[in-house]
C-alpha positions in Angstrom: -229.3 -86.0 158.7 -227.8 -87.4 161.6 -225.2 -86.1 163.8 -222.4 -88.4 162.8 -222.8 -87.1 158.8 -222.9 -84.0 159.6 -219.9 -83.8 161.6 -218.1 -86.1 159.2 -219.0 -83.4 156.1 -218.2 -80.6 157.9 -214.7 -82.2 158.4 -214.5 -82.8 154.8 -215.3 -79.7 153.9 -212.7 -78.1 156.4 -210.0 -80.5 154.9 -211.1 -79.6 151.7 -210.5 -75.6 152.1 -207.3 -76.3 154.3 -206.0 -78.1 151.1 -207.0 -75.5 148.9 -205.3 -72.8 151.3 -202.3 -74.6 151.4 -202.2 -75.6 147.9 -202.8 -71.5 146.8 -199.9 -70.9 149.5 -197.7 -73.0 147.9 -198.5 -71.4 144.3 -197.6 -68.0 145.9 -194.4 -68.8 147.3 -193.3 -70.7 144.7 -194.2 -68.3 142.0 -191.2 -65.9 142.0 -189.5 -69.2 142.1 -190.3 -70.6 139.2 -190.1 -67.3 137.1 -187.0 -66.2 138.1 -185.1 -69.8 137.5 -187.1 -69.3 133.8 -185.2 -65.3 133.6 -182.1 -67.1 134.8 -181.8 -69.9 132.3 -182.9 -67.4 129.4 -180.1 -65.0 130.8 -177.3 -67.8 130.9 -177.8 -69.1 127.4 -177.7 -65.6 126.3 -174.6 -64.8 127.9 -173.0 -68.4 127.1 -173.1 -69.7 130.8 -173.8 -68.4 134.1 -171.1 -65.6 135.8 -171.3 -64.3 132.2 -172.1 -60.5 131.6 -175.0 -60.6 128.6 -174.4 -56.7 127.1 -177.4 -55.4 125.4 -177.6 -52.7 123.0 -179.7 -49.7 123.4 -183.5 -50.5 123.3 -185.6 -49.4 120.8 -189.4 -50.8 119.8 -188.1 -53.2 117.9 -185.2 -55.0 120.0 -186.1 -55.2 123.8 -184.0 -57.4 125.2 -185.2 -56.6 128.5 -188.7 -56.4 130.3 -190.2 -52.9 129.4 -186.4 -51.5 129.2 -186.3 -47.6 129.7 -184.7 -46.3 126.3 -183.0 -44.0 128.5 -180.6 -46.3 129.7 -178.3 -49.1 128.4 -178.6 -52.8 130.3 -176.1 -55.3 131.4 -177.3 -58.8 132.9 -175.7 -61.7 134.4 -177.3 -64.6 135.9 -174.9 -65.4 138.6 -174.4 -69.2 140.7 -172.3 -69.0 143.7 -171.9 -72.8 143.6 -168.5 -72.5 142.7 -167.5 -69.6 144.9 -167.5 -66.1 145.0 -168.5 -64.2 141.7 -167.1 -60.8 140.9 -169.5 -57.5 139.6 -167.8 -54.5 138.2 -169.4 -51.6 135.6 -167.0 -50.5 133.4 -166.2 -46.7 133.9 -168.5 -43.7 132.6 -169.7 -40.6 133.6 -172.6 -40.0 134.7 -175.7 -42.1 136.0 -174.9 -45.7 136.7 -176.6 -48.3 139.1 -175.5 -51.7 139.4 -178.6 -54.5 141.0 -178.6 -57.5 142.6 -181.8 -59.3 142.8 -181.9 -63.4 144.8 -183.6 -66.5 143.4 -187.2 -64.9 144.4 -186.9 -62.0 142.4 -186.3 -59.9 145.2 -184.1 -56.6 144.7 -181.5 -56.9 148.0 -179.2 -54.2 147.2 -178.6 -51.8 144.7 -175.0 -49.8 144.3 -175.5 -46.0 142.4 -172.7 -44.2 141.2 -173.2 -40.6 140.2 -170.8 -38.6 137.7 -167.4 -40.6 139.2 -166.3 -42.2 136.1 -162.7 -43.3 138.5 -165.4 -45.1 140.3 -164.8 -49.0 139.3 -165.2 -51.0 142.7 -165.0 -54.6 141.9 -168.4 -56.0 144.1 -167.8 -59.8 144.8 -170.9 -61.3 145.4 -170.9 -64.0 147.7 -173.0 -66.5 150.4 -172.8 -65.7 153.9 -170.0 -67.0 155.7 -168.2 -68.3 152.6 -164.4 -67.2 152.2 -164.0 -64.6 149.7 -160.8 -62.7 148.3 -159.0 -59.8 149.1 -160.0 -57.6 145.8 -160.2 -54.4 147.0 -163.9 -54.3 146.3 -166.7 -54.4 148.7 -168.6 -58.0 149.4 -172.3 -58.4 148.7 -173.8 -61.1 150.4 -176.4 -63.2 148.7 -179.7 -64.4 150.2 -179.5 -67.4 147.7 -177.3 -69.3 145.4 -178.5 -68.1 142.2 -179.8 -64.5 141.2 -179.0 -61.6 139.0 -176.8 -58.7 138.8 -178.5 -55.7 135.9 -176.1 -52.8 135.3 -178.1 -50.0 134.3 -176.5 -46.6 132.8 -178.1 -43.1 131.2 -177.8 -42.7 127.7 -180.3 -39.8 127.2 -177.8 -37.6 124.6 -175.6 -38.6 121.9 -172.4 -38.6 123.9 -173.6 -40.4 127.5 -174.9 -43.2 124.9 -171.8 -43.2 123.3 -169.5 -43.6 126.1 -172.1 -45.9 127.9 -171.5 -48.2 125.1 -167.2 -48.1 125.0 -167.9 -48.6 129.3 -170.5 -51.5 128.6 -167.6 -53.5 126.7 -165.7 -52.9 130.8 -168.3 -54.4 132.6 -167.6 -57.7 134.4 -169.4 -60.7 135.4 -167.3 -63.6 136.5 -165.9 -66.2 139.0 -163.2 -65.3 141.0 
């Protein structure tokens, strides 16, 4: 084999494995992408649009409306698009356990908010983009990494009476634009 061949395979075969690296990269980054846009289309049509709060009932092994839910606690979802503006989050109030998530367009959890056994505790969160005029609620601002993403309300209903006044709160909780 002469020079020249050998040279010109071994350049193939280093293109070849760059495009393969790069082709594996852009897989992985697009990944979360792709599956969170799929979550956040499911969520929207569930909760008739997006800034919509989707209230599900109580798992059991029958009805999950949510990814390997805990039956200890009772779910709230919204798929949220700042497009429009600023997009107001608010539990309704309980006692007890209750942590409201926000997660961007990658799937990526960028803050969580816990309240602990303060049912007066009803902070309106207004989620908006950096740098993007927001209104004077009274609530605290959460700035999002991306457009698009999810708020989950999470709350403890491990006896008879959290579960029932995690349900009357659940009918409180707010997802919408301000």
């Amino acid at each position: 084999m002469n020079a020249r061949r050998a040279l010109f395979l071994a350049l193939l075969g280093a293109a070849f494995a760059l495009g393969a690296l790069a082709a594996s990269h852009g897989v992985a980054v697009a990944t979360p992408y792709v599956v969170m846009d799929r979550a956040m289309k499911g969520i929207s049509a569930r909760a008739g649009g997006y800034n919509r709060m989707a209230k599900a009932p109580p798992a059991t092994p029958e009805a999950r409306s949510v990814v390997r839910p805990s039956p200890d606690l009772l779910y709230s979802i919204c798929a949220y698009d700042l497009s429009d503006g600023p997009v107001e989050a608010r539990a309704g109030a309980t006692d007890g356990y209750v942590s409201i998530s926000f997660y961007d367009a990658a799937t990526n959890n960028y803050r969580t908010v816990r309240r602990n056994d303060d049912a007066s505790s009803r902070d309106s969160l207004v989620i908006s983009l950096e740098g993007a005029a927001t209104p004077e609620s009274g609530g605290n601002t959460i700035i999002s990494p991306t457009r698009r993403g999810v708020v989950l309300i999470r709350r403890r209903i491990s006896s008879p009476a959290l579960r029932e006044a995690a349900l009357a709160a659940q009918k409180d909780d707010v997802c919408a634009a301000v």
